[in-house]
C-alpha positions in Angstrom: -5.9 29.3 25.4 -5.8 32.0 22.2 -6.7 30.5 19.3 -3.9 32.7 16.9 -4.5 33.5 13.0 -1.0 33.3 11.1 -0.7 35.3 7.9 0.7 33.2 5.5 1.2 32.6 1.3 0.6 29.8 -0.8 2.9 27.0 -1.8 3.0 25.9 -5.5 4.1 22.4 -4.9 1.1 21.1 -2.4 -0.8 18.6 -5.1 -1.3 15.4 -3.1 -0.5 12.2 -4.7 -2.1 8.9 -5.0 -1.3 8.8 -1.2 -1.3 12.0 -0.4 1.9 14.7 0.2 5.1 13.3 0.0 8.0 15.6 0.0 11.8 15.8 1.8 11.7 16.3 5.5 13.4 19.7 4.8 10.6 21.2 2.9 7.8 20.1 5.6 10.0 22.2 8.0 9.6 25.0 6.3 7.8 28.0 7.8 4.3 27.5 7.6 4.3 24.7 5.2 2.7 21.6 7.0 0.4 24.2 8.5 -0.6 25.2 5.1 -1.4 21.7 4.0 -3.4 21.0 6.9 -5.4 24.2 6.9 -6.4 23.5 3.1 -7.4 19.6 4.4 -9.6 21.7 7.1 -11.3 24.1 4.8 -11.9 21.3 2.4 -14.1 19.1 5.0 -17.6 19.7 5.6 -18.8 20.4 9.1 -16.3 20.2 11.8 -17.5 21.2 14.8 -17.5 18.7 17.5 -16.3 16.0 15.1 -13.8 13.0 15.9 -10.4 13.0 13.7 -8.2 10.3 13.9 -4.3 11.1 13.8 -1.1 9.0 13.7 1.6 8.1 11.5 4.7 5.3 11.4 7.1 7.1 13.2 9.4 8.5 11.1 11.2 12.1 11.3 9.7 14.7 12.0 6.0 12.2 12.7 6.2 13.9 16.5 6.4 17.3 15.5 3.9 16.8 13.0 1.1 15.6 14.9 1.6 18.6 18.0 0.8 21.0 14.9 -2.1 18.8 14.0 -3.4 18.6 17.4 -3.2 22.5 17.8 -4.9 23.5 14.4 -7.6 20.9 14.8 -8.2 22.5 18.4 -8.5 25.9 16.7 -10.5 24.4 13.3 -13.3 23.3 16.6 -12.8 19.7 16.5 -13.8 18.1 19.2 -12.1 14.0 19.9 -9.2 13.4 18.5 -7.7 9.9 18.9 -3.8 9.9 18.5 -1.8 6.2 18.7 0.7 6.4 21.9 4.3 8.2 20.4 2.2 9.2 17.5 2.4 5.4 16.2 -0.5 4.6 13.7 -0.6 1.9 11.2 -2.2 2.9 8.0 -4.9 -0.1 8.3 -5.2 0.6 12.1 -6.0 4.3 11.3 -8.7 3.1 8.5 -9.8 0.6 11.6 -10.1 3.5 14.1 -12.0 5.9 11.5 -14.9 3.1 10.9 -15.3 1.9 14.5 -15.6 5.4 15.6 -17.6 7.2 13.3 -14.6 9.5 13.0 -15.1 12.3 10.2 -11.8 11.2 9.3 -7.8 11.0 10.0 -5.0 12.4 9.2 -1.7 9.8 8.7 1.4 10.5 8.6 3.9 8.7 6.3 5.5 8.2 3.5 4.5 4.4 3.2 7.8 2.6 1.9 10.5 5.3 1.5 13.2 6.2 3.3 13.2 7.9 6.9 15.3 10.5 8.7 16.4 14.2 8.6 17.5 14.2 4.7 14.8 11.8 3.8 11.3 11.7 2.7 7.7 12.6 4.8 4.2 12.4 3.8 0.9 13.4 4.9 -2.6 12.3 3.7 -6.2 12.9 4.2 -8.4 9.6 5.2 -12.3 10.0 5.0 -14.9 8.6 6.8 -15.1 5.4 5.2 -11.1 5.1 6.6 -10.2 5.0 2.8 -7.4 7.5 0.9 -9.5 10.8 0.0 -11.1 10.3 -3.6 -10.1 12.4 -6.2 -12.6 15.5 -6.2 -11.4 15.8 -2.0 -7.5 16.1 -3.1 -8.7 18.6 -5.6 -10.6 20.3 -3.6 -7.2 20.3 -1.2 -4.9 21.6 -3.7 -7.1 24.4 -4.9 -7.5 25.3 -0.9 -3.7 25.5 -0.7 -3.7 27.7 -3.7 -5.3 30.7 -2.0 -4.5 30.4 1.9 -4.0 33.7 3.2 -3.7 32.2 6.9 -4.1 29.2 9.0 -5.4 28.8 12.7 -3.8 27.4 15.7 -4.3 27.3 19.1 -1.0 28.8 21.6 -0.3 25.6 23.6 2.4 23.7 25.1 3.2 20.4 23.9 0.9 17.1 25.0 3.2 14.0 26.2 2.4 11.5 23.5 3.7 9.0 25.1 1.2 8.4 28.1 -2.4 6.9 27.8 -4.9 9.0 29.1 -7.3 11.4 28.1 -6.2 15.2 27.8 -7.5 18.5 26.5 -6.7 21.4 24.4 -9.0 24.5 25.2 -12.3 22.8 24.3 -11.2 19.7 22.8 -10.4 16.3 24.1 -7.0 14.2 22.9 -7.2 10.4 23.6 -4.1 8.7 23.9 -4.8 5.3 23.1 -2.8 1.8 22.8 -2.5 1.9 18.8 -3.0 -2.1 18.2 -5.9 -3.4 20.6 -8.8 -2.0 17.9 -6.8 -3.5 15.3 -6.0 -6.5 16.7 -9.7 -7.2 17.7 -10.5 -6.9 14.7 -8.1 -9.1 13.3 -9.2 -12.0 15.6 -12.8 -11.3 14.7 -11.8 -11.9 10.9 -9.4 -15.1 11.3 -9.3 -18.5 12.9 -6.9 -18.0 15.8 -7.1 -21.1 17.8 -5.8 -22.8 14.7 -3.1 -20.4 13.9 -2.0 -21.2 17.1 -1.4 -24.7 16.6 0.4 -23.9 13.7 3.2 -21.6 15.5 3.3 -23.5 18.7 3.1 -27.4 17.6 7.0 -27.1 17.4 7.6 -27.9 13.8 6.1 -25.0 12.0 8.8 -21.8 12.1 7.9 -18.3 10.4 10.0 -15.3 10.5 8.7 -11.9 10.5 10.3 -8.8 9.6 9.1 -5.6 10.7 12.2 -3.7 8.8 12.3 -1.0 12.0 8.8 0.2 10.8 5.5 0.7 12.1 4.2 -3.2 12.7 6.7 -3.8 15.0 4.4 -3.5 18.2 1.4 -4.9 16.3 3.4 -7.8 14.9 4.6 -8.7 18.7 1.4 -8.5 20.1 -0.1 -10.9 17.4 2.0 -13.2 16.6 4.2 -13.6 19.9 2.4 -12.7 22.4 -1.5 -13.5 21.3 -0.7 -16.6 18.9 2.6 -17.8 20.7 5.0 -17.9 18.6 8.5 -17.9 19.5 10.0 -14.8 21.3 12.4 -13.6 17.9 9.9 -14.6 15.8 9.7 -10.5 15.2 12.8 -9.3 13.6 13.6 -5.6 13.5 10.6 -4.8 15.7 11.4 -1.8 17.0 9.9 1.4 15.0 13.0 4.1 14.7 12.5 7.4 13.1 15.1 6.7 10.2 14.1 2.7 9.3 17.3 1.8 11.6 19.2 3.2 8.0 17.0 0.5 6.1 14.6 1.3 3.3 10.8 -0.1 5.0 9.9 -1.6 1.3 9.3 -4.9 1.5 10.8 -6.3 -1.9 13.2 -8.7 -2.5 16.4 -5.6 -2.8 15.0 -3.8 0.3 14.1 -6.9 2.4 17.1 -8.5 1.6 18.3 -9.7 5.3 14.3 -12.0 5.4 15.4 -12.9 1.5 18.9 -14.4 2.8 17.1 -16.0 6.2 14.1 -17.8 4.1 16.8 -18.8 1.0 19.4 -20.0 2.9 20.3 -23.2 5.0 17.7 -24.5 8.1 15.2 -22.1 6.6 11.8 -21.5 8.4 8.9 -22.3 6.2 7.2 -19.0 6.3 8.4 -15.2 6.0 6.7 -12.1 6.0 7.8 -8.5 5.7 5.9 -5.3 5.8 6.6 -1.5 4.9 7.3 1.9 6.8 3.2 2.5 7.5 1.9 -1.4 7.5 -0.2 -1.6 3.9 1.9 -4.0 2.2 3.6 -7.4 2.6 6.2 -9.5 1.1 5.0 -13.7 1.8 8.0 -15.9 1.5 8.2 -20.0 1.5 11.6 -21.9 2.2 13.2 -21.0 -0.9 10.3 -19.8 -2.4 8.7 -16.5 -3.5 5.5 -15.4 -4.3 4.5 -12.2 -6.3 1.6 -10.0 -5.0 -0.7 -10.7 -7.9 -0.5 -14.5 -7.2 -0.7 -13.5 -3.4 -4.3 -12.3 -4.5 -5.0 -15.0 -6.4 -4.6 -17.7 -4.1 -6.2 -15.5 -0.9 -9.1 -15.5 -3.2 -9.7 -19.0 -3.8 -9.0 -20.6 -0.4 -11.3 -17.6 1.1 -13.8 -20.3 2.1 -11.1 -21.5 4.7 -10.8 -18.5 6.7 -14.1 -17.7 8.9 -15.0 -14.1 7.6 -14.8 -15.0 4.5 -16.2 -18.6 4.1 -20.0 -17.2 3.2 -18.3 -16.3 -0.3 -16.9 -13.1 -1.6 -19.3 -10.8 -3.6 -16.2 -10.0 -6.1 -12.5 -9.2 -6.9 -10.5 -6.2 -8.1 -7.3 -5.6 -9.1 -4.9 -2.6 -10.2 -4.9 -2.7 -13.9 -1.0 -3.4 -13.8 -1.6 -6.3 -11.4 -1.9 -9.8 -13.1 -4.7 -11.5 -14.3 -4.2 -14.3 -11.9 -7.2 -13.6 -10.0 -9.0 -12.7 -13.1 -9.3 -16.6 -13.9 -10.2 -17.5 -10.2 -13.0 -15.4 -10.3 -14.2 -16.7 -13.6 -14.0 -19.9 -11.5 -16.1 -18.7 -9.1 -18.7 -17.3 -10.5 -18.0 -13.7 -9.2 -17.3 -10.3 -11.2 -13.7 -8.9 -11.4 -12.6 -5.2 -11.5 -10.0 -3.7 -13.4 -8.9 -0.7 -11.3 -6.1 2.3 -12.0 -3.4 2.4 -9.7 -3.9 3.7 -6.3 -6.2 2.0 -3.1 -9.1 5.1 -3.6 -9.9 3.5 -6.6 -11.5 0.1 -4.5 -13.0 2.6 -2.1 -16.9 2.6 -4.4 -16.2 -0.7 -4.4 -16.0 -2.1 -0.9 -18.4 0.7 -0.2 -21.3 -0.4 -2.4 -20.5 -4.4 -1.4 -19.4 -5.4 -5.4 -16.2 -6.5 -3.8 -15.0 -8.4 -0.8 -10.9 -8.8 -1.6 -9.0 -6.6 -3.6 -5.0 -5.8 -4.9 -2.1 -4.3 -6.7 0.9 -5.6 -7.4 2.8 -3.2 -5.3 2.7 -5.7 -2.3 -0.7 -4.5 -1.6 -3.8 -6.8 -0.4 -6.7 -5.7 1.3 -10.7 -6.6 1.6 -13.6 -5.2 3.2 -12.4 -5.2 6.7 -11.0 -1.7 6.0 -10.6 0.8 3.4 -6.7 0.4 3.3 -4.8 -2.3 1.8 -3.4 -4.4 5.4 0.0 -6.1 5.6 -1.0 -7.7 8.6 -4.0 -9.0 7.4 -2.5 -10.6 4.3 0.3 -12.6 6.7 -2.3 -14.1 8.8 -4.7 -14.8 5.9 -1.8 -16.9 4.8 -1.3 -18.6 8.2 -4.8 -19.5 8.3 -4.9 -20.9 5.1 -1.6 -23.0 5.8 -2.8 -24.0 9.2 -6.1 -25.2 7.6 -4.3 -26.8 4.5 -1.3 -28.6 6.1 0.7 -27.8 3.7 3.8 -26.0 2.8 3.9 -22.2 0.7 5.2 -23.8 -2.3 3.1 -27.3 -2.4 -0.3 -24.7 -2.1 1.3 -22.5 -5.2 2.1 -24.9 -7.5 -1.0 -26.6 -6.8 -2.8 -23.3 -7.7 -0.7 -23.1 -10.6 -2.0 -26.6 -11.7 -5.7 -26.0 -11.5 -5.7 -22.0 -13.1 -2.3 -21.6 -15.2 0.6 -20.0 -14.2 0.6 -15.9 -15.1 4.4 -15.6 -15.3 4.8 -11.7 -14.3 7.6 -9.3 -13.1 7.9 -5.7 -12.9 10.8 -3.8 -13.6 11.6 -0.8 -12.0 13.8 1.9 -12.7 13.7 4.5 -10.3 15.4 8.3 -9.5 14.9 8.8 -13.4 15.3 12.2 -14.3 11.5 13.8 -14.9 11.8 15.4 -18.1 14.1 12.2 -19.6 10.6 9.6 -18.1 8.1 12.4 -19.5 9.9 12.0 -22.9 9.9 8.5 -22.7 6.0 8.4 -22.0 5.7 11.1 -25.0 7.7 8.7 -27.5 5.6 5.4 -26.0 2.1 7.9 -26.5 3.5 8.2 -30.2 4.6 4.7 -31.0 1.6 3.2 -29.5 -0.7 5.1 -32.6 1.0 2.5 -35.6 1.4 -0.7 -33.3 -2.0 -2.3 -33.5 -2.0 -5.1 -35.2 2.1 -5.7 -36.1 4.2 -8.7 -35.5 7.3 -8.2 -33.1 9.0 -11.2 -33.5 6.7 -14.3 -32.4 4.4 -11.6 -30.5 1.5 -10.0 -33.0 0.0 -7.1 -31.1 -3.8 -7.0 -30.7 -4.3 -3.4 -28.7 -2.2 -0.6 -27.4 -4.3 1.9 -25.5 -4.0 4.2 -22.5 -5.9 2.9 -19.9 -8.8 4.8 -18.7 -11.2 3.8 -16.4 -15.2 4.8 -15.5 -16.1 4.1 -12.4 -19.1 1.6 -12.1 -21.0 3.1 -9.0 -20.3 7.0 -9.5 -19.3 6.9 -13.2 -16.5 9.1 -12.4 -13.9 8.5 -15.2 -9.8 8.0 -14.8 -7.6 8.6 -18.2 -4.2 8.4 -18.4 -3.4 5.8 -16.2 -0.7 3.7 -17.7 0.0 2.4 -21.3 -1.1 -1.2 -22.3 0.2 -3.7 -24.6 -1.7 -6.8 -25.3 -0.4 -9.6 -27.9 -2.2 -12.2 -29.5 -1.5 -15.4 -26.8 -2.8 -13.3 -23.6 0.6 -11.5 -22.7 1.0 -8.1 -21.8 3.3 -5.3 -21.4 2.5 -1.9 -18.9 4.0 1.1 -18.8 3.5 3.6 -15.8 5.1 6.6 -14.1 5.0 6.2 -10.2 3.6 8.8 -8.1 5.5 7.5 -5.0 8.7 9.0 -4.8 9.5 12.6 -3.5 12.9 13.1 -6.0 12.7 12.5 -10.0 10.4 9.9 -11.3 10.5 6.4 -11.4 9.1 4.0 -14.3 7.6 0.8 -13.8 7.5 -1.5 -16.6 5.3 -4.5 -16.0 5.1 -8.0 -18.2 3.0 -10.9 -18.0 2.7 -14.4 -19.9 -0.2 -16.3 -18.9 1.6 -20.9 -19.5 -1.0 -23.3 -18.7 0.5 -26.3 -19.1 2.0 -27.5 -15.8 5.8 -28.7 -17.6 6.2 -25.3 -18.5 5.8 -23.6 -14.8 8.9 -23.9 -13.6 10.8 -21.4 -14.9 12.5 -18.1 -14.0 9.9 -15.6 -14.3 12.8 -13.4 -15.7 13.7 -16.0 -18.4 9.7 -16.8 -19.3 9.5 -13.4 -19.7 12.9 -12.4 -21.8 10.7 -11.7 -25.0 8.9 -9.8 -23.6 11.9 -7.7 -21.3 13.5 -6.9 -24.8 10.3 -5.6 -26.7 9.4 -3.6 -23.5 13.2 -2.6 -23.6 13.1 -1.0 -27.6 9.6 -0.2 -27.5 10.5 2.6 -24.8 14.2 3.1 -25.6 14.5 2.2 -21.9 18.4 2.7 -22.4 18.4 6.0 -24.5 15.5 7.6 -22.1 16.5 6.5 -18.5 20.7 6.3 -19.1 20.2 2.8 -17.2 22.0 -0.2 -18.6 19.5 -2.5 -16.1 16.3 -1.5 -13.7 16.9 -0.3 -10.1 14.7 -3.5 -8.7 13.1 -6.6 -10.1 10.1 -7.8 -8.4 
C-alpha cells in the first residue's frame, strides 16, 4: 500500500484547548484540516515506530470519518497496534483505561465532551499521553507550533476498515484491533467497587435508580453495568443508544440540559437515585428523590465515605480540587489529616498529581470526579461510587447529605453561566474586572468587607511549572467567595462562568435555596462585572 505525502498549508486557528480542538463540524471537513492537526500531534511525539495508540471517540458526526483518517496517517507515521472501540465508540475514561493497561504511547479521542452533535454542530479532537491523562501544557504547545509550519502530512492509500466487526486487521505494516469498548473498563470498575453489594441494592426490589445516558457515549457501558452485570431493571438505562447528533439533545448533564432525569427524579413515585452523564463519559449529574447535589459536595462526600468502598478503604494519600470548585472537600481533608490541592481549571492539571501518588480523588465543579484509577475524570465511576456508598450506608441521597452537612458546614455554592457571549464584549468584561480588582482590597460592599482580589496563578508542586491567569478571585471577610472565568469549552463566542460560595455552619441555616443564600453575593458579582452592560443578558444562560 503507497504511503502518499500531501502538500499542504498551515491553519491559524489549530491551538488546542483545555481539552484539546474543538471547532464546527464544517471546518474539520475542510481540505486537509484534521489531517493537519493530526500530523502536528505526530511530529510532536517522541519515537513512534512500532508503538501502540489508542483511538476512539463518542460517536458523534463526523467521529467515523475521523478515525479512517487517523488509522491511515498512523499507518504511514509507522505505528504499529492500534486499538480502536467497535463503531469508533470510546469513552473518554475507557480510552485513559486502555492507554495504562496497554502501555500505549498514547490515544487519540475524539469528542467534543458536552456540546452539541451533528452536521452544523461542534467536533473535537485531543491528544492523551501515556499516563491516559489530557496532554500537559508544553505537548499542546509543542502541537500548535507543529501546526504552524506543516508543509505536508502522510497517509497511507487504503480502502476503508469495517469498524464495526471485532477482529484483528491490518494496514500495510500495522495491525488495527477492533475491540468490545467496555470489558477493560468494566473490569476495572469491578476491581475498584463492591459489586455483590451493589447488587443487593438494585435487585432487593425496593431500591429504584434511573440512569440517563442522554444518547451519548455510556449508553453501552451503562447497560452492561448496571443492567446486565448488577441487575438492575431492564429501563433502568434511559436514552441508551449513542446517535451521532445527541438524538437532538445537548449530552451536558446539568439541570437545563438533563431536564427530562430532573422532571423523572422531581416528580411523583420518584426513584431514589438518578444519574446522568455527558457526550464522552467524564462527567455526571447524582440526583436524590427531589434532591440535588452539586459536584463540589459530590467530592466532598466521595471523599469522606472512601473508607466504604474497597479500593479506597486503605485511605487516600490527598484531595484536589479546581480552584473554582468549593471548599467543601477542603474541610474534609482537614478532617482527615490529608493535604488538599488547589488546581486551575482543566483535568491535566491533577495529572503530577495522581502521577507522583500526592492524591488519590480529585474534582471540578463542572460535573467532574475522578481518582487514581485513571487519568480522566469518570462519570461512571462517580455513579457507582455513590451506589456503593448508599448500598453500604442504607440510607437515602438526601439523609447522607444533610448528615454531611451536619458534621463539616454546608458551602452554599452555585455557578452562573452565561454563555454564546460575544468575545470581545467577555474580553472587555475581564479587562474592566482586571482593573477594578487593583482598588478592592480591603472595602466594604454592603455587609461583605473584601480581604483579597487576585488572579489566580498556580506553581505546580512536583514540576514547578507555573499557571497565571486562570480566573479572578474574590474572597470576603466570613470565608465567601466570588470567581470569575472565561470557558475554554465552546467552539462559538465565549462563555463566562461566574461562581459564588458561602461557607453556614450552623445546621438551622442549611436549608435554603442556594440561589437565595447566595443573593448577596449574585448582586455584587452582578455590578462588580457589569454582567448586564458587558454580556446584553438580563439573566445567565444556566444555573447550576
Amino acid at each position: 500500500m503507497p504511503i502518499q505525502t500531501i502538500p499542504t498549508r498551515p491553519f491559524a486557528d489549530q491551538k488546542p484547548g483545555t481539552s484539546g480542538l474543538r471547532k464546527k463540524v464544517s471546518i474539520f471537513r475542510q481540505p486537509h484540516y484534521l489531517e493537519n492537526f493530526v500530523q502536528a500531534i505526530f511530529d510532536s511525539l517522541p519515537e513512534k515506530q512500532g508503538q501502540t495508540l489508542v483511538v476512539g471517540g463518542d460517536g458523534r458526526y463526523y467521529n467515523r470519518q475521523a478515525i479512517q483518517i487517523i488509522l491511515k496517517m498512523a499507518a504511514a507515521t509507522g505505528f504499529g497496534r492500534v486499538l480502536v472501540g467497535r463503531g469508533g465508540i470510546l469513552s473518554t475514561p475507557a480510552a485513559s483505561c486502555l492507554i495504562r493497561k496497554y502501555a500505549a504511547l498514547g490515544g487519540i479521542i475524539l469528542s467534543a465532551s458536552h456540546n452539541p452533535g451533528g452536521p452544523q454542530a461542534d467536533f473535537g479532537i485531543k491528544y492523551n499521553t501515556e499516563n491516559g491523562g489530557p496532554a500537559p501544557e508544553q505537548v499542546t504547545e509543542a502541537i500548535f507550533a507543529r501546526s504552524k509550519s506543516l508543509s505536508a502530512y502522510k497517509i497511507l492509500q487504503a480502502e476503508d476498515l469495517e469498524l464495526d466487526r471485532l477482529g484483528v486487521f491490518r494496514l500495510d505494516t500495522m495491525t488495527v484491533e477492533i475491540i468490545d469498548p467496555v470489558n477493560d473498563y468494566a473490569q476495572l470498575m469491578e476491581s475498584l467497587f463492591d459489586f455483590d453489594r451493589i447488587r443487593e441494592l438494585l435487585t432487593n426490589g425496593q431500591f429504584r435508580m434511573v440512569m440517563d445516558s442522554l444518547h451519548a457515549v455510556t449508553g453501552p457501558y451503562a447497560h452492561r453495568l448496571f443492567e446486565q452485570r448488577l441487575g438492575a431493571p431492564l429501563g433502568t438505562v434511559h436514552n441508551g443508544e449513542p446517535l451521532e447528533d445527541f438524538g437532538g439533545g445537548h449530552p451536558d448533564p446539568n439541570l437545563v440540559y438533563a431536564h427530562e432525569l430532573v422532571d423523572i427524579l422531581f416528580g411523583e413515585h420518584a426513584p431514589d437515585f438518578g444519574a446522568a452523564s455527558d457526550g464522552d463519559g467524564d462527567r455526571n449529574m447524582i440526583l436524590g428523590r427531589h434532591f440535588f447535589i452539586t459536584p463540589s459536595d459530590s467530592l466532598a462526600i466521595l471523599a469522606a465515605n472512601a473508607h466504604l468502598v474497597p479500593a479506597y478503604r486503605s485511605g487516600l494519600a490527598g484531595i484536589a480540587r479546581s480552584m473554582p470548585t468549593s471548599q467543601a472537600c477542603d474541610r474534609v481533608a482537614a478532617h482527615l489529616g490529608i493535604d488538599c490541592y488547589e488546581t486551575p481549571t482543566g483535568w491535566k492539571f491533577f495529572g503530577n498529581l495522581l502521577d507522583a501518588g500526592r492524591i488519590t480523588l480529585c474534582g471540578e465543579e463542572s460535573f467532574g470526579t475522578g481518582s487514581n484509577h485513571i487519568r480522566e475524570k469518570d462519570g461512571l465511576w462517580a455513579i457507582l461510587f455513590w451506589l456503593n456508598i448508599l448500598a453500604a450506608r442504607q440510607q437515602s441521597v438526601e439523609e447522607i447529605v444533610r448528615h454531611h452537612w451536619r458534621v463539616y458546614g454546608r458551602n452554599y455554592y452555585s455557578r452562573h453561566d452565561y454563555e454564546n457571549v460575544d468575545s470581545d464584549r467577555a474580553n472587555a468584561l475581564m479587562e474592566n474586572l482586571y482593573s477594578t480588582i487593583k482598588t478592592l482590597n480591603g472595602k466594604l460592599i454592603g455587609n461583605h468587607q473584601i480581604t483579597y482580589c487576585d488572579d489566580f496563578s498556580y506553581t505546580d508542586p512536583v514540576d514547578y511549572s507555573v499557571s497565571r491567569n486562570q480566573g479572578i478571585r474574590i474572597g470576603f471577610s466570613d470565608g465567601s467567595r466570588i470567581v470569575f472565568r472565561l470557558s475554554g469549552t465552546g467552539t462559538q463566542g465565549a462563555t463566562l462562568r461566574v461562581y459564588l460560595e458561602r461557607y453556614e455552619p450552623k445546621v438551622s441555616n442549611q436549608n435554603f435555596d442556594p440561589q437565595i443564600a447566595l443573593k448577596h453575593l449574585i448582586h455584587i458579582a452582578e455590578d462588580l462585572a457589569q454582567i448586564r452592560y458587558y454580556t446584553g443578558m438580563e439573566k445567565p444562560t444556566v444555573i447550576t
